[in-house]
C-alpha positions in Angstrom: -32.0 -32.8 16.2 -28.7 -34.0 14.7 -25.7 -32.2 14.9 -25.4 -31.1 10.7 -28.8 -29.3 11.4 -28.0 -27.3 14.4 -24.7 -26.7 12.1 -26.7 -25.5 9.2 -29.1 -23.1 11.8 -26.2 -21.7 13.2 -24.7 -21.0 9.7 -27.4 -18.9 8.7 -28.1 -17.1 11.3 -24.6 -16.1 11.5 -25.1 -15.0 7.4 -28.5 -13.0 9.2 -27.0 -11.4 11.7 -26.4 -7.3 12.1 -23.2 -7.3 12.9 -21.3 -4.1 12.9 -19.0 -2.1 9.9 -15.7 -1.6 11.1 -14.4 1.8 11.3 -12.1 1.5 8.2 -13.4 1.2 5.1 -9.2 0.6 3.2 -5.9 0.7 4.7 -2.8 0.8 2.8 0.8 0.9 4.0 3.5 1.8 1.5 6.8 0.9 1.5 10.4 1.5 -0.5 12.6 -1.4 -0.8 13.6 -2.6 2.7 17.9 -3.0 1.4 20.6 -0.5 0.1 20.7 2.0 2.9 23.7 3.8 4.7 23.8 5.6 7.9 21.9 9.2 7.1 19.9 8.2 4.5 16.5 9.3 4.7 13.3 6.4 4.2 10.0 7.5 3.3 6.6 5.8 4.4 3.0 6.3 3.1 -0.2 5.5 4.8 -3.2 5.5 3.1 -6.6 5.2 5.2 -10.5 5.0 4.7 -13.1 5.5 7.4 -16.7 4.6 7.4 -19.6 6.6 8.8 -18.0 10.0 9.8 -15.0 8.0 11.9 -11.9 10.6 12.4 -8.2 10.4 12.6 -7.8 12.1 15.8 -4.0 13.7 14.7 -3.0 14.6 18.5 -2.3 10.9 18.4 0.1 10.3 15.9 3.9 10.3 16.2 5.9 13.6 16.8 8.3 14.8 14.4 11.8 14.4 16.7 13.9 11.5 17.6 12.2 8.4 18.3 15.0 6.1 19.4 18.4 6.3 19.6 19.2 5.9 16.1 16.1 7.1 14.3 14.3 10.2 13.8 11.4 11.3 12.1 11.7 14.2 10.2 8.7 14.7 8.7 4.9 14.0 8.9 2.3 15.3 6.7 -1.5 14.6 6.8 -3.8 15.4 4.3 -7.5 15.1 4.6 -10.6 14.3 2.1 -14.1 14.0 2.7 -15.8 11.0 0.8 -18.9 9.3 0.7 -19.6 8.7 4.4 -15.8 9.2 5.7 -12.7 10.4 5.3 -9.6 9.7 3.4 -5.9 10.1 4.4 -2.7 10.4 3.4 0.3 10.0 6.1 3.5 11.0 4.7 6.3 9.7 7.1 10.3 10.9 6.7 12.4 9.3 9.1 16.1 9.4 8.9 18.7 6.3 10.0 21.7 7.7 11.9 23.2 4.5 12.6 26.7 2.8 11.5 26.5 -0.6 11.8 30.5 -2.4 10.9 28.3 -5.1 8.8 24.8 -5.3 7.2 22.8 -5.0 10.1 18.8 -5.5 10.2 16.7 -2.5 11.9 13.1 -1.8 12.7 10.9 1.2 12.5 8.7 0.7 15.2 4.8 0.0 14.9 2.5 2.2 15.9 -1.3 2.9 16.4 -3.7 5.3 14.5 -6.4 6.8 17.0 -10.2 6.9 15.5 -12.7 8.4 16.8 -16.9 8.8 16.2 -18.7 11.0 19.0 -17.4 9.0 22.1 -16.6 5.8 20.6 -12.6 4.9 19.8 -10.7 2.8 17.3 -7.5 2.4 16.3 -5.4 0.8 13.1 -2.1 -0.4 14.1 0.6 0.5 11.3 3.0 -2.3 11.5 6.7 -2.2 12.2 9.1 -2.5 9.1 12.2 -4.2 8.9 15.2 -3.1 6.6 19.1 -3.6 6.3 21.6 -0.9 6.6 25.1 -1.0 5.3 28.6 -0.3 6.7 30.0 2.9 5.0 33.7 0.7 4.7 34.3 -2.7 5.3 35.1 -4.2 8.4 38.4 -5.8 8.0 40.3 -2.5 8.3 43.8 -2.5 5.7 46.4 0.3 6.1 48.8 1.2 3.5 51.7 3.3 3.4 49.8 6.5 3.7 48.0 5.5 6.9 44.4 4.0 6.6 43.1 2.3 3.5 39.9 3.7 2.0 38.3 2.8 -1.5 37.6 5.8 -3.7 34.6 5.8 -5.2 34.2 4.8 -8.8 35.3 7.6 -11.5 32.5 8.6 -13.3 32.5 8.0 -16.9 33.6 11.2 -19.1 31.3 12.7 -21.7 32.2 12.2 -25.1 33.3 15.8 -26.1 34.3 15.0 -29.9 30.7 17.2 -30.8 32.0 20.3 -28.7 35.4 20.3 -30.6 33.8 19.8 -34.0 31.5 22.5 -33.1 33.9 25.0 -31.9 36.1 24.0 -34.9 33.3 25.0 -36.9 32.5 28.1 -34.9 36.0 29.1 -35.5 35.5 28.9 -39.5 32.0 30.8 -39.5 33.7 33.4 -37.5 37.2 33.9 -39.9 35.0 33.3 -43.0 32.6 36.2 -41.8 35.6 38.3 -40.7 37.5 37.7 -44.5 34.2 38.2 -46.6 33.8 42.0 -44.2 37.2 42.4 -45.0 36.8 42.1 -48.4 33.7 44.3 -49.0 35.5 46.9 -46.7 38.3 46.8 -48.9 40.7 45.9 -45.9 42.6 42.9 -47.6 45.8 44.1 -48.8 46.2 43.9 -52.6 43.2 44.0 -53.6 41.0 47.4 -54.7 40.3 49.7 -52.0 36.3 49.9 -51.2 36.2 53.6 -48.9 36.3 55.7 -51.8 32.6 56.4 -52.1 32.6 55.5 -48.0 34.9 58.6 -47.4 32.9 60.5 -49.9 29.4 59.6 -48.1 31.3 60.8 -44.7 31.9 64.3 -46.2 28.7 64.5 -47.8 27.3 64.3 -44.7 29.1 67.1 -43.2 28.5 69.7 -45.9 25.4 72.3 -45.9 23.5 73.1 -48.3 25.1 76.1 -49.4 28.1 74.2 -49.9 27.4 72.7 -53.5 30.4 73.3 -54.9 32.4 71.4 -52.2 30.0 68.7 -53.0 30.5 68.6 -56.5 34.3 68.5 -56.0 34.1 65.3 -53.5 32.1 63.3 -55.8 34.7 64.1 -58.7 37.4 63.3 -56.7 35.7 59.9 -55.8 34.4 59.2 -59.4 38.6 60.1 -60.6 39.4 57.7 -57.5 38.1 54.6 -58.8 38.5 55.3 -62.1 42.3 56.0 -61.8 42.7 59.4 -63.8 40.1 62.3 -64.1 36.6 60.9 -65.3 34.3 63.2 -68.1 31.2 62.2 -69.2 32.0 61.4 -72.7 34.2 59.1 -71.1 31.2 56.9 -68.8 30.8 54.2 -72.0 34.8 53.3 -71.5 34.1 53.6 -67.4 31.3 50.8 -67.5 33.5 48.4 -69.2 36.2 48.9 -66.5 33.5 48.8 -63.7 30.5 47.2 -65.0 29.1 47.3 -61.4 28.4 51.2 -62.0 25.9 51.0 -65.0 23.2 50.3 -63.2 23.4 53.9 -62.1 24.2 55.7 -65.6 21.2 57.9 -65.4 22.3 59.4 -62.2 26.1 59.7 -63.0 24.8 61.5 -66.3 22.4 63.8 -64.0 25.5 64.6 -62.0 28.0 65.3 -64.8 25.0 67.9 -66.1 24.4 69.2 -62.8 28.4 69.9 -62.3 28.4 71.7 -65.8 25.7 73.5 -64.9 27.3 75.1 -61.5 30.7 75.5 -62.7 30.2 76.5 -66.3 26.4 78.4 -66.4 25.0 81.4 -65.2 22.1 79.5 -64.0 22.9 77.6 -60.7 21.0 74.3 -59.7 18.8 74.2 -56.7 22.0 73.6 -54.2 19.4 71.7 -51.5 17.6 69.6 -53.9 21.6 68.7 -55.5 23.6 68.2 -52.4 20.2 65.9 -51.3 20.2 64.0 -55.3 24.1 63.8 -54.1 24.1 61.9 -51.7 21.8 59.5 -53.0 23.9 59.2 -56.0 27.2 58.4 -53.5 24.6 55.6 -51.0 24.1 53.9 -54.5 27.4 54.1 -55.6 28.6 52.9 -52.0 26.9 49.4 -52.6 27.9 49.2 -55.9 31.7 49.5 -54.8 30.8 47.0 -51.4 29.3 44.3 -54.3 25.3 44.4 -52.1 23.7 45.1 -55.5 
């Protein structure tokens, strides 16, 4: 039999054979970049693994959280566990921490180590391999000295905001605020110069405090506000001449009239008005008059 047909036998049953799954189904180490670190910094691993037919991570195996050489520790280890379709999956979360300060770039290892498997009394194992990264000197290693003793870079100064919306904001903060505090003014009648607006305030604030037995004092505080803002005493023949003064005030004619009737009628008839039912018209009559003299309506 020549040798390309023993060959060719052996090929197939090789392809025919049974031989066995191995325990682990995917394996997947994860890495950050193996550069740019300084002595404390903290490096973070992930291992991902798949089992086959009901094979375990046996965890009394893996790596203790401590020190685990003279300039590393881990810090950190985290297993979380999944069933899937005939196995397991898990994820190894690793957090070791470099205490080391090397005077130039120096190159370090993380050790390897092994993963423990197990199914009823048969073991595995799946060897996490050792990773090499560079750590860099805090300062450099020519040492300089200066007048002040020992020379030492600052870091860089971070760059400053730009501020110029804060000022323009505050600026305009500042004119809401004066512009809201001049137009109170002005309805308040606090602005010197110009006409006072308390008159029918002041009148509203006794109002208040009368009874309503006290209709003649009520009558007498309205007159004395209506003579107020007119400038001399104020009849009612007299409202047509008023309005043209203090056009805000027609819009309330009908009431001023009912008042000038009502005040005739207590002072100069034998037939009082309802004093509740006045002193309550009254001071609805001084509320309107009130925003008529502030300019709301």
């Amino acid at each position: 039999m020549s040798k390309w047909l023993i060959f060719g036998l052996s090929l197939i049953l090789l392809a025919c054979s049974n031989a066995p799954d191995t325990p682990i189904s995917d394996f997947e180490f994860l890495t950050p970049r193996p550069f740019g670190y300084l002595n404390g910094d903290e490096i973070r691993h992930k291992i991902i693994l798949e089992t086959r037919n009901g094979v375990q991570l046996q965890r009394g195996g893996l790596p203790k959280r401590g020190v685990v050489n003279r300039w590393l520790n881990l810090n950190t280890i985290a297993v979380n566990e999944t069933k899937i379709s005939g196995g397991f999956r898990y994820e190894i979360d690793l957090v070791y921490q470099a205490f080391y300060a090397p005077l130039e770039v120096k190159m370090l290892t993380i050790p390897s180590f092994d993963l423990p498997l197990a199914q009823g009394g048969n073991n595995a194992s799946q060897t996490v391999p050792a990773w090499h990264f560079t750590l860099s000197p805090l300062r450099e290693l020519s040492i300089r000295k200066d007048e002040s003793g020992q020379y030492m870079r600052p870091d860089a100064a971070p760059p400053l905001l730009d501020n110029a919306g804060v000022v323009y904001g505050l600026w305009a903060a500042i004119a809401v605020t004066l512009g809201s505090a001049g137009g109170l003014a002005y309805l308040y009648g606090y602005l010197p110069g110009l006409p006072k607006r308390r008159v029918f305030k002041r009148a509203a604030k006794k109002l208040a405090g009368l009874s309503d037995a006290q209709t003649e004092e009520a009558l007498t505080v309205f007159h004395q506000a209506l003579n107020a803002v007119n400038g001399a005493p104020l009849f009612q023949h007299q409202l047509a001449d008023f309005y043209q003064r203090h056009p805000a005030y027609q819009p309330v004619d009908a009431q001023l009239r009912w008042f000038f009737q009502a005040s005739n009628q207590f002072f100069f008839s034998d037939t009082a008005p309802n004093q509740p039912e006045t002193l309550a018209s009254l001071r609805k009559l001084c509320a309107a008059c009130l925003d008529k003299e502030r300019g709301w309506r």
